[in-house]
C-alpha positions in Angstrom: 4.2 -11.4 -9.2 4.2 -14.7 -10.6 1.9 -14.8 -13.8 0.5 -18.3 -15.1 -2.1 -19.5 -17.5 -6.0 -20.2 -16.3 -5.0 -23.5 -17.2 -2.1 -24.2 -15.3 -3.9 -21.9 -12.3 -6.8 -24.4 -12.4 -4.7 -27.1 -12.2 -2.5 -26.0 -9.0 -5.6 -23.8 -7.8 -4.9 -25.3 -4.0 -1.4 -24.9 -3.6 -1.8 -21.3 -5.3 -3.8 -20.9 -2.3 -2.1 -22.3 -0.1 0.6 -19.7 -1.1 -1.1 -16.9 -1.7 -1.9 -17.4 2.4 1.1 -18.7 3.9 3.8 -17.0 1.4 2.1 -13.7 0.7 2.4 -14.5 -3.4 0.5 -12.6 -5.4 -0.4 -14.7 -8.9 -1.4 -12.9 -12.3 -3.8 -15.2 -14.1 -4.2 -15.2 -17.7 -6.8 -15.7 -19.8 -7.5 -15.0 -23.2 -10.7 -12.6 -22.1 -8.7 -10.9 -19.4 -6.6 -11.4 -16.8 -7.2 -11.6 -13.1 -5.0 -11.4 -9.8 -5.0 -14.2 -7.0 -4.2 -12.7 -3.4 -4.5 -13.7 -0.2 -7.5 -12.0 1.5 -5.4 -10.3 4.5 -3.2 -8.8 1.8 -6.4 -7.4 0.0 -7.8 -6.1 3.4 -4.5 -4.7 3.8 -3.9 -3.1 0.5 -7.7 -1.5 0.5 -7.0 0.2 3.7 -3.7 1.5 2.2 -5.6 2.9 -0.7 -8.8 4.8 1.8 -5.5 6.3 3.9 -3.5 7.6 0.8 -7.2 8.9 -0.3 -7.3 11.1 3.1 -6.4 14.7 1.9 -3.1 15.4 4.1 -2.3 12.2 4.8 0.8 11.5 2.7 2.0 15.2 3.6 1.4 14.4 7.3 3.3 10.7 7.2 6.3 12.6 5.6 6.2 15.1 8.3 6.0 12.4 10.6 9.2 10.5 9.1 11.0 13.8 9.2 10.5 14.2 12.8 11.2 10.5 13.7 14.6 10.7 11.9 15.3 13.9 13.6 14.5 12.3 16.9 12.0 14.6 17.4 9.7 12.1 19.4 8.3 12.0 22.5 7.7 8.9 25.3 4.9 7.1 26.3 5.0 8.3 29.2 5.4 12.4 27.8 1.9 11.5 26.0 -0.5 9.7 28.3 1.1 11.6 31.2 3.4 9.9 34.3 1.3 6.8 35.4 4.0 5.8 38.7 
């Protein structure tokens, strides 16, 4: 995370944009009453999702046991799941 002054953010405000969107940045922005974080708004989306799954009781537990069973090849074909569609 790139951290800059309100100043210098006002200043390049459009290209922090631009980046933020096309380059996924993520920009601290100081100020001397507090500081703020630039994003783009499909990275926000994205982390807020992150955060209401990780909130799910289970979840994590579940993912893990999920990972386990995917490195122990423990996983089953398309086909094995919505049945044989030939």
């Amino acid at each position: 995370m790139t951290t800059l002054s309100a100043t210098d953010a006002r200043r390049e405000f459009f290209e922090l944009v631009k980046q933020a969107n096309q380059g996924h940045q993520v920009y601290r922005i100081r100020h001397r009453k507090g500081s703020a974080v630039l994003m783009s708004e499909e990275d926000y989306e994205s982390l807020m999702e992150s955060l209401e799954l990780l909130s799910i009781p289970g979840f994590r537990a579940s993912m893990k046991r999920s990972a386990a069973q995917m490195k122990r090849g423990a996983t089953l074909a398309l086909n094995e799941v919505l049945g044989d569609e030939s």
